[in-house]
C-alpha positions in Angstrom: 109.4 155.1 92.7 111.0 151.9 93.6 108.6 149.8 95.9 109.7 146.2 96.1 106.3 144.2 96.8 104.1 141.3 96.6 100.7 140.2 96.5 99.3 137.5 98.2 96.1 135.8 96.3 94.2 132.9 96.4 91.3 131.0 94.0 88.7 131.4 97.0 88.3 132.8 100.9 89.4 130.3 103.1 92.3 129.7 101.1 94.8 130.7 104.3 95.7 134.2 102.5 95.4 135.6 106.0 97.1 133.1 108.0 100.1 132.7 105.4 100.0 136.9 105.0 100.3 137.7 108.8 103.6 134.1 109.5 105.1 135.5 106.2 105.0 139.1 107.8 106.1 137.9 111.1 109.4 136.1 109.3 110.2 139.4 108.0 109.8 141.2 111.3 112.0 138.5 112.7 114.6 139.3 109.5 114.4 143.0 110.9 112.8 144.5 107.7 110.8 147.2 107.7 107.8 146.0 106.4 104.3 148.3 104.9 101.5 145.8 104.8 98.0 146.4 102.7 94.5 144.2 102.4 92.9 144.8 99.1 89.1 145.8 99.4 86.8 147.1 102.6 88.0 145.0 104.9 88.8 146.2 108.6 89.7 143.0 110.4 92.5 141.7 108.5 94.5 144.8 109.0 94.4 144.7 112.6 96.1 141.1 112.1 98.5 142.8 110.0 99.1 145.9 111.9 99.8 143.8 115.1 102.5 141.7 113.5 104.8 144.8 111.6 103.8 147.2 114.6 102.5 150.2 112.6 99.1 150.4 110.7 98.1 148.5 108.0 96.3 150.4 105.2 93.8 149.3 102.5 93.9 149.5 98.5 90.5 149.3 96.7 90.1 150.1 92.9 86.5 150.5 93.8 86.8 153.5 95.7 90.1 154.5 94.1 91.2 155.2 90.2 94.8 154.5 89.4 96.4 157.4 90.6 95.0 158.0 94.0 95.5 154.0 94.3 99.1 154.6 93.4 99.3 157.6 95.7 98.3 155.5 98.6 101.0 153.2 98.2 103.9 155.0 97.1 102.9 157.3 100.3 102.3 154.5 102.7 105.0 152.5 101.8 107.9 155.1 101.3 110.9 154.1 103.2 110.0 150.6 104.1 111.9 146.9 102.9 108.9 145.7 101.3 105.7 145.9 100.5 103.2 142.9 101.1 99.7 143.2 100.1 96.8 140.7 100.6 94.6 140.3 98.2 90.7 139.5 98.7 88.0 136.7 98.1 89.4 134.4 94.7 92.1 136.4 92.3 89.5 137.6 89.9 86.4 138.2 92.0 84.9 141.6 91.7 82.4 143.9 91.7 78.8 142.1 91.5 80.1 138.9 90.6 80.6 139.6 87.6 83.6 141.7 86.8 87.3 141.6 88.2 86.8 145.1 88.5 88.3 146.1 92.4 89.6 142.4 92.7 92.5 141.6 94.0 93.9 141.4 89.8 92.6 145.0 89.4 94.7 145.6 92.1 97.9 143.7 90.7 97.2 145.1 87.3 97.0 149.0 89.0 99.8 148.7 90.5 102.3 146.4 88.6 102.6 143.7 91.3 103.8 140.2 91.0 101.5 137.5 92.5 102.1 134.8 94.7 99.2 132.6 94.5 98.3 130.4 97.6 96.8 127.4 95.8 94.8 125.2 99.0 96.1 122.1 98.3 93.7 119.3 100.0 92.1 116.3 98.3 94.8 117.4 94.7 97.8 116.3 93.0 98.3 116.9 89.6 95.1 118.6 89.5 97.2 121.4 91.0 98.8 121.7 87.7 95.2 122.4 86.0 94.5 125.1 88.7 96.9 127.2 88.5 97.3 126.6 84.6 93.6 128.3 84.8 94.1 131.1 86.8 98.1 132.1 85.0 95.9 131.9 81.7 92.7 133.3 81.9 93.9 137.1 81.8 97.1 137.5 79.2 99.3 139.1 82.1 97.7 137.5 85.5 101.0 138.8 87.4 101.0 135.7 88.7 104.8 134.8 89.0 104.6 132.6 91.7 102.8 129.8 93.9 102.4 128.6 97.5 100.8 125.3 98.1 99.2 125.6 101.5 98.0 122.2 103.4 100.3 120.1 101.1 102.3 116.9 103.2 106.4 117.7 102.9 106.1 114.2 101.1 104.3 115.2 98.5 105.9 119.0 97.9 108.9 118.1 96.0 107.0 116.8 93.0 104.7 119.1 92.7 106.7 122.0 92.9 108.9 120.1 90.0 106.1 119.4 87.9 104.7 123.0 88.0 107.7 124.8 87.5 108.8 122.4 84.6 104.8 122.2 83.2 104.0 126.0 83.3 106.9 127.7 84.1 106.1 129.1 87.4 108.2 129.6 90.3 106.9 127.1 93.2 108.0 129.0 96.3 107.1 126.8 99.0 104.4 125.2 100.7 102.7 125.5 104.1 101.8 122.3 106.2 98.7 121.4 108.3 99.0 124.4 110.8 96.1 123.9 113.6 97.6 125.4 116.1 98.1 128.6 114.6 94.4 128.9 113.3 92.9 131.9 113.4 89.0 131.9 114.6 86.1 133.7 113.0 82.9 134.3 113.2 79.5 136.4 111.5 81.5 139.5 110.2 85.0 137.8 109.7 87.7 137.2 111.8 88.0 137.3 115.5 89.5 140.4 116.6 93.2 140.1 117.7 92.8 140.9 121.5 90.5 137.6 121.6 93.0 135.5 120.6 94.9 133.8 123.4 98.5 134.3 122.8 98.5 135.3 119.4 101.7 136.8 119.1 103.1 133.6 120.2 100.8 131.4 117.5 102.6 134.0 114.7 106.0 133.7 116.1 105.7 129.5 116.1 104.2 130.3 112.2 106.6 132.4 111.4 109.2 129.6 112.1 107.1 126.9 110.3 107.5 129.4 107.5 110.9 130.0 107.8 111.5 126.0 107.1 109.1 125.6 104.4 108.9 129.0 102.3 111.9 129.9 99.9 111.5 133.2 101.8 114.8 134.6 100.0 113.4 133.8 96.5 109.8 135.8 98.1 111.7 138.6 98.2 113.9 138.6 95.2 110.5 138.1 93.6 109.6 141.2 95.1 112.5 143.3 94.2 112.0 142.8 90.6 109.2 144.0 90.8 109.2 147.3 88.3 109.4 151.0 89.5 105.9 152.5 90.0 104.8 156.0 88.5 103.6 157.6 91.9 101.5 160.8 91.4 104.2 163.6 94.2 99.9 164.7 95.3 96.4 164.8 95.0 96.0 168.4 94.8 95.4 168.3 91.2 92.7 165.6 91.4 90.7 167.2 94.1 91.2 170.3 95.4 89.7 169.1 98.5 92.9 167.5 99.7 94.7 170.7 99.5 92.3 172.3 101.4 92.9 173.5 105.3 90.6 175.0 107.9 91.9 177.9 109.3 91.6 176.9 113.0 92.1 173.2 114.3 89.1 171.7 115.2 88.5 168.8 118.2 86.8 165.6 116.5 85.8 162.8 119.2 85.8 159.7 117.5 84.4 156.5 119.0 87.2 153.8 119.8 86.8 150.6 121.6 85.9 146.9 121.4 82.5 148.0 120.2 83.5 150.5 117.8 86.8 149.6 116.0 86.1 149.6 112.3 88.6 152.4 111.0 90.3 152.8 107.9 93.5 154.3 108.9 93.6 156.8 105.9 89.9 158.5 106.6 91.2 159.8 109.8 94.9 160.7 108.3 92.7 163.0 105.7 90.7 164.4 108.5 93.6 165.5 110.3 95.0 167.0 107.2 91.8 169.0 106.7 92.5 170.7 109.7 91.3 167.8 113.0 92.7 167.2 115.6 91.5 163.8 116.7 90.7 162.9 120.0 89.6 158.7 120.9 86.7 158.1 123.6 84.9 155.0 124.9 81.6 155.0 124.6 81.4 151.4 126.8 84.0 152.5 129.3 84.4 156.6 129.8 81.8 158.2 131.8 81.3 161.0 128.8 82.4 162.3 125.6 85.6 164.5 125.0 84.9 168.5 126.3 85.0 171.0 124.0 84.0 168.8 121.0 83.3 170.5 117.6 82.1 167.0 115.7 82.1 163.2 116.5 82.8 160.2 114.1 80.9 156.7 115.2 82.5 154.1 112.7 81.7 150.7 112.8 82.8 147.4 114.6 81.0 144.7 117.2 77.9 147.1 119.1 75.8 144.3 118.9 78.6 142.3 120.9 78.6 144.7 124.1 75.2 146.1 123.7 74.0 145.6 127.5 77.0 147.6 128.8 76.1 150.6 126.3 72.7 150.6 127.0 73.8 151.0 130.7 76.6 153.7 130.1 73.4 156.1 130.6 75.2 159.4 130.8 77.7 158.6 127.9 74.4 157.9 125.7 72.5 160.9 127.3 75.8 163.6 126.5 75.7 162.3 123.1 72.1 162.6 122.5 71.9 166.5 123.8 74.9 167.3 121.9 73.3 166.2 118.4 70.1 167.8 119.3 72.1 170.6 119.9 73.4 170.3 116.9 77.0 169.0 117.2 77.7 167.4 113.5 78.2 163.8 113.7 79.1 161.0 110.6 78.1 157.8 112.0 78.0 154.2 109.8 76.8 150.7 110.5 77.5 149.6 114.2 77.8 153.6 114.7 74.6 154.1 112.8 72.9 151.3 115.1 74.3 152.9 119.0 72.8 156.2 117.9 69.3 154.1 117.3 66.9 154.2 119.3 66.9 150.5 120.7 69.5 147.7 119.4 68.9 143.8 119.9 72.0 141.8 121.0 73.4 138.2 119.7 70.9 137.1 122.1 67.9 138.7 121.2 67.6 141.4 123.6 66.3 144.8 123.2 68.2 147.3 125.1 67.8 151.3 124.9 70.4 153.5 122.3 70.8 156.9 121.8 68.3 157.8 120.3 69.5 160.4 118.6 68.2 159.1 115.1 65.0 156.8 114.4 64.2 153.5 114.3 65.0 150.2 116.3 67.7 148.1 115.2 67.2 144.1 114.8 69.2 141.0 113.6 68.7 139.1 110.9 69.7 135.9 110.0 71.5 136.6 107.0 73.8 139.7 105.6 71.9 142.1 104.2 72.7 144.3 101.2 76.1 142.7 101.3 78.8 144.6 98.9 79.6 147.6 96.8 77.2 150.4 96.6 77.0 153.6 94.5 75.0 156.6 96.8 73.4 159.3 95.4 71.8 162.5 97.4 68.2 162.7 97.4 68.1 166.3 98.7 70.5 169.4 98.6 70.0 169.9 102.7 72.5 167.8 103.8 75.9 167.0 103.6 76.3 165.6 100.0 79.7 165.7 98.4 79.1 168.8 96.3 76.3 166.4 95.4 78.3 164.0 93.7 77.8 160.1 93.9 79.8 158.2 96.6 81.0 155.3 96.7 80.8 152.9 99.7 80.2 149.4 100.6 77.7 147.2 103.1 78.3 144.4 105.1 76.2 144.1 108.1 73.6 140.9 109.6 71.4 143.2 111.0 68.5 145.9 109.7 66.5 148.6 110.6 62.9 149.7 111.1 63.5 152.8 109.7 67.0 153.0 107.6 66.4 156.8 106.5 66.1 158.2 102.9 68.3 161.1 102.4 70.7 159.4 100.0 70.0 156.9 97.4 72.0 153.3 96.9 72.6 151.1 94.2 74.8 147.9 93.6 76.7 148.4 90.3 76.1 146.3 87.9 73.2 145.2 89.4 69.3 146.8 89.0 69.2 146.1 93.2 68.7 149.8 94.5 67.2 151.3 97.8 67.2 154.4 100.0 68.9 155.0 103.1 70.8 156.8 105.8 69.3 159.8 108.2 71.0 163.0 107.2 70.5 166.7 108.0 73.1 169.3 106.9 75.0 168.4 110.5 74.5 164.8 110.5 74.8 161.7 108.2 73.7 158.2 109.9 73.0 155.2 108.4 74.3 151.5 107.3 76.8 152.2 104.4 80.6 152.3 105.0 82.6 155.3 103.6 86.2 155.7 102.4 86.9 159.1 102.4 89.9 159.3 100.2 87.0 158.5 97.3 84.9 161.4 98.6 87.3 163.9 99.8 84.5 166.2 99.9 82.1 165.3 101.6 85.1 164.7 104.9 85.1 168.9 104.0 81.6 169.4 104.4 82.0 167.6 107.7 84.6 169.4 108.8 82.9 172.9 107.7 79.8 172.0 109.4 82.1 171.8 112.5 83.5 175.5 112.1 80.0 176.4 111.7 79.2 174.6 114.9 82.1 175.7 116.9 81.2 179.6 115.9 77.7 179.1 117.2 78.6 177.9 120.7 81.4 180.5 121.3 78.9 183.0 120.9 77.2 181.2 123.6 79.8 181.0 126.2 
């Protein structure tokens, strides 16, 4: 398959791989292109940046969750019939799991996929040092795919000889540089990134980056870069690797899935394999709608910024109080980190106040002062009454700064790589709550067990009406 694409890395965060991905995507936009965009790793933020830039969603590629194929799969299928691809890569170019393997860094993702590599080298406080750099990082695997660099924060005074002593010293394509931006920053804060709809004017602060760019990127050479870049063997389906993905219910089933400021955590392709399963997904608010969807055979709380709004869902009274009957009654539910913590009983704010949750699954939920159990996990099933993926391991990843007095047992995590292990999450054969984020294209079968448990539930109540 003939993807023309890129990959946009860096030698640490805060390099400007999100600021220089989202002005490079606009200038595209502006060229008319039809553009598919892609973060490496579990990130949810940075997408959203993305997606509001090329207009259609962003996706995510992680060699954690995802062998070769299925990653191949995912990008042949999500960027068939678009210009270019453009994928952003995450943390520095070889940082993977547990620190100590580029396993699932953005490389593993460049090697997996046959990508060339621009690498955005942040230029402050070097000079011919710059040279040293990126000698490192072109060296230090035998085929880096690195094919190109970027200098971001570099003066225009100075860009001219660097980019003509590292093309003539290593060899490497110099494909522009980035000046001292300010006023297209892009604020964060203690899970990442702002969210887009808090930043004043943002579309405007791309648009006046995407013209900076235009002036000081060799935009042309970006993408005859990309265009060379070779045809990819993409697997025609999945059925062969799973035969949960070829798998349909035999009646269309109602999911409610929470969707707001608080809850906005989504990767785009869980809910694409849901629908293919057989769901029909319907969005609610738990912060602004007065109750859930009618009619509902299952809801899905991902996660986002509860902690953020947690007054106004404390007070949303009959929204908590619907959802609360309808687990008890038995409604199946998946529900992870800021999900996990609204169906709590109690949740403390930013501030430090306690305010009253669903309490549809134990324990109070409180904030810490750092991240805990930050990264990649492994999760195994402690018990064969609940849902548990045929009751094989899953894969899924942490990232949260607050904990809770009682984080469940059913299912049993451990960093790989690392002797750190511990047990968590609340499950029942109808319900799976707890901290961990899941990617359900990894664990196609435990999104069927959900959806199962859903028939089950829908039977039950039609014999009741």
């Amino acid at each position: 398959m003939k993807i023309p694409r890129i990959l946009l890395a860096a030698g640490a965060s805060g390099s400007g791989k999100t600021l220089i991905t989202c002005g490079l995507l606009q200038a595209l936009v502006n060229r008319k292109m039809k553009v598919a965009s892609f973060k490496c790793g579990p990130d949810y933020i940075d997408p959203m940046f993305h997606s509001r830039v090329i207009g259609t969603k962003s996706r995510n590629l992680d060699t954690f969750f995802t062998d070769s194929d299925v990653t191949r799969y995912l990008l042949g299928r999500n960027a068939a019939d678009c210009d270019i691809a453009v994928m952003e890569g995450v943390m520095g170019f070889y940082d993977g799991v547990g620190g100590i393997s580029t396993k699932a860094s953005a490389y593993d993702l460049a090697d997996t996929t046959d990508t060339p590599v621009i690498l955005i080298v942040n230029s402050r406080g070097m000079s011919i040092s710059l040279a040293a750099y990126i000698k490192g990082f072109m060296e230090y695997k035998e085929n880096s795919h690195i094919k190109g660099v970027i200098f971001n924060q570099m003066s225009p005074m100075l860009y001219p000889r660097m980019k003509k002593l590292a093309e003539e010293q290593l060899g490497v394509e110099v494909l522009g540089y980035v000046p001292k931006v300010e006023d297209c920053v892009i604020e964060s804060r203690h899970l990442g990134l702002v969210l887009p709809e808090e930043i004043k004017d943002l579309k405007g602060r791309l648009k006046k980056l995407a013209g900076v760019l235009e002036e000081t990127l060799e935009i042309d050479r970006i993408l005859a870069l990309a265009e060379k870049a070779p045809d990819l063997n993409v697997p025609e389906s999945l059925d062969q690797k799973n035969p949960a993905f070829d798998f349909h219910l035999p009646q269309k089933l109602k999911i409610g899935v929470a969707r707001d400021e608080a809850f906005c955590f989504f990767y785009r392709d869980n809910l694409e394999l849901l629908a293919s399963l057989g769901a029909k997904i319907e969005y609610f608010s738990p912060l602004s709608d007065a109750e859930p969807p009618k009619n509902t055979d299952g809801f899905l709380f991902c996660g986002g910024y509860p902690e953020l709004h947690a007054e106004e869902l404390s007070e949303n009274q009959t929204m908590r109080t619907k959802i609360r009957d309808n687990i008890r009654q038995g409604m199946p539910v998946l529900a992870e980190c800021g999900g996990y913590m609204y169906l709590s009983e109690s949740m403390e704010d930013m501030d430090g106040n306690v305010y009253p949750m669903v309490q549809a699954v134990p324990g109070n939920v409180y904030r810490t002062k750092k991240l805990g159990r930050f990264g990649y996990i492994t999760l195994t099933p402690n018990t064969k009454d609940t849902f548990r993926n045929g009751g094989n391991p899953v894969r899924g990843h942490e990232f949260h700064y607050f904990d809770s007095t009682d984080c469940g047992s059913a299912w049993h995590a451990a960093k790989p790589l690392r002797k750190r292990n511990w047990e968590c999450i609340h499950a029942t054969k109808r319900m799976m709550a707890g901290f961990p984020h899941l990617y359900y294209m990894a664990s196609p079968h435990l999104a069927l067990e959900f959806l199962e448990q859903c028939v089950s539930y829908r039977k039950e109540q039609e014999k009741t009406r």
